[in-house]
C-alpha positions in Angstrom: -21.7 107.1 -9.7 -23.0 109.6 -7.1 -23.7 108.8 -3.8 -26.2 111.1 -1.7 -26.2 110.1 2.1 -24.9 110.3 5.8 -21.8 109.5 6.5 -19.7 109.2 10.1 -16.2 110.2 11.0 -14.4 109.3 14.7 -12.2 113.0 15.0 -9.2 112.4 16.9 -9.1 115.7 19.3 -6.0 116.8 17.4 -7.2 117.5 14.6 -11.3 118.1 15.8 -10.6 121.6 15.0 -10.7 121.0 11.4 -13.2 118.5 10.9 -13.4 118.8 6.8 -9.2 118.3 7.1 -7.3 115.3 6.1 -4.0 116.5 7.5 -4.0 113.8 10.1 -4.0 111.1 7.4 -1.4 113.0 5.2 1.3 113.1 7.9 2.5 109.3 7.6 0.0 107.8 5.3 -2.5 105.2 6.1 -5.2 103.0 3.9 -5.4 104.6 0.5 -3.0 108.2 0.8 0.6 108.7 1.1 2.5 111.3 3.1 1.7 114.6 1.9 -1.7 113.6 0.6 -4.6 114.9 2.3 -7.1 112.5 2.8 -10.9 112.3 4.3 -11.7 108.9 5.5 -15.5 108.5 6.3 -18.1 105.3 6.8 -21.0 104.6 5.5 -21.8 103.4 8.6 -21.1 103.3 12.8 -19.7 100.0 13.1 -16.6 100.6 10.2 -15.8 103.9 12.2 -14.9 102.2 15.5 -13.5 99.1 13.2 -10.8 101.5 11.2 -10.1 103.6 14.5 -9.1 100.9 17.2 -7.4 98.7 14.7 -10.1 95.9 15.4 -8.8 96.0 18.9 -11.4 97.0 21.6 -8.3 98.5 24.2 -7.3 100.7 21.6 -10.0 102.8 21.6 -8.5 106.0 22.7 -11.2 108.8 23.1 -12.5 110.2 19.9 -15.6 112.4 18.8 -18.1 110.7 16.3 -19.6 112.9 13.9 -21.6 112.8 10.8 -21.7 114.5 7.5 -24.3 115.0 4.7 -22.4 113.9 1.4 -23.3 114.7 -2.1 -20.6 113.3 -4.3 -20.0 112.7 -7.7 -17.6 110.5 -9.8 -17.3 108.1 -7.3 -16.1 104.3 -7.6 -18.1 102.1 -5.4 -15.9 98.7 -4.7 -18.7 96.9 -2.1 -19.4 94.2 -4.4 -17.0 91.5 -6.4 -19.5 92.9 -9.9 -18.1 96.4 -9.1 -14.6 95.9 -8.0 -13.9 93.4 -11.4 -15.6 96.6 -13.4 -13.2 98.7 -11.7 -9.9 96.2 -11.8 -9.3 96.4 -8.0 -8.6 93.7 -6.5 -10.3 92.8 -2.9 -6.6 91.9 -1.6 -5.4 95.2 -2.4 -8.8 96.7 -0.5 -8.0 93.9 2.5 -4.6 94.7 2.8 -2.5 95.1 6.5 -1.6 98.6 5.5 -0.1 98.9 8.8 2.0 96.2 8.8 3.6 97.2 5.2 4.2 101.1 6.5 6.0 99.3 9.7 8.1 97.1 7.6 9.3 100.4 5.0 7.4 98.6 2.2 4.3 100.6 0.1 1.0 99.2 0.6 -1.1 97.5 -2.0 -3.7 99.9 -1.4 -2.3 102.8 -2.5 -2.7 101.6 -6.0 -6.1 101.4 -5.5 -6.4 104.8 -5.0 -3.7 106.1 -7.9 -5.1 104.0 -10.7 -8.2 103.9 -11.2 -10.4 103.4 -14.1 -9.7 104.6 -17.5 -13.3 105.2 -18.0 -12.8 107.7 -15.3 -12.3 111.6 -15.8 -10.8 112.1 -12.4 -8.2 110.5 -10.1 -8.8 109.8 -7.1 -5.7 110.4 -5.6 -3.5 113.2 -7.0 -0.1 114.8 -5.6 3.6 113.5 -5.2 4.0 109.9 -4.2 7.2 109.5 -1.8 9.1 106.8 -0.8 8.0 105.0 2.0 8.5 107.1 5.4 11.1 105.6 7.9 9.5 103.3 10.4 8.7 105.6 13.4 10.0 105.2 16.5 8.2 104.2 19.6 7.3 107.7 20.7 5.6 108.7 17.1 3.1 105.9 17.0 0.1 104.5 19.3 1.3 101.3 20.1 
């Protein structure tokens, strides 16, 4: 599929200065990449953005910049619907899953298999790069809690 739109993007300051970068993403892991794999997470719309970024909670919004991009993609899964998701065999548990909680606990998150396998109808993968082990749970110090 190809999808032709805008798209938004809260920038943590720390890594503002590279706005097309997914380094942040790449240095622990989160939703669909492992450490080491870049990764640039953008919404289709506002209200996902400030979702994904305070964790669903309203006092963890830490100051961010909100930009958006003008995508033109191709090869692209969309997994909105149930009819699209079955077609694609991912399950909406593995979408839904408490990523977080999993990288806490030293355990792999359900959705990174979402990411490494998908389709065989498809050309490309949509992730690509070594998959490690699990990173050590961080310490207070190297997290936001």
């Amino acid at each position: 599929m190809r999808f032709t739109g805008e798209c938004f993007r809260a920038h943590d300051p720390t890594w503002a200065w590279s706005p097309l970068s997914g380094a942040g993403a790449a240095l622990k892991g989160r939703r669909f990449n492992w450490p080491g794999l870049e990764t640039l997470y953008l919404s289709i719309g506002f209200n996902a953005v400030f979702r994904e970024v305070s964790g669903g909670f309203a006092h963890r919004l830490t100051p961010y910049g909100l930009c958006s991009y003008d995508v033109d993609c191709e090869d692209i899964v969309d997994l909105r619907t149930d009819r699209d998701r079955a077609a694609a065999g991912v399950a909406l548990d593995d979408l839904a899953c408490a990523w977080g909680d999993a990288l806490i606990a030293r355990r792999e998150p359900a959705s990174w298999g979402v990411a490494e396998a998908p389709p065989r109808s498809r050309r490309n993968r949509l992730a690509s790069g070594p998959r490690p082990k699990v990173p050590a749970r961080p310490r207070c110090s190297e997290c936001r809690c």
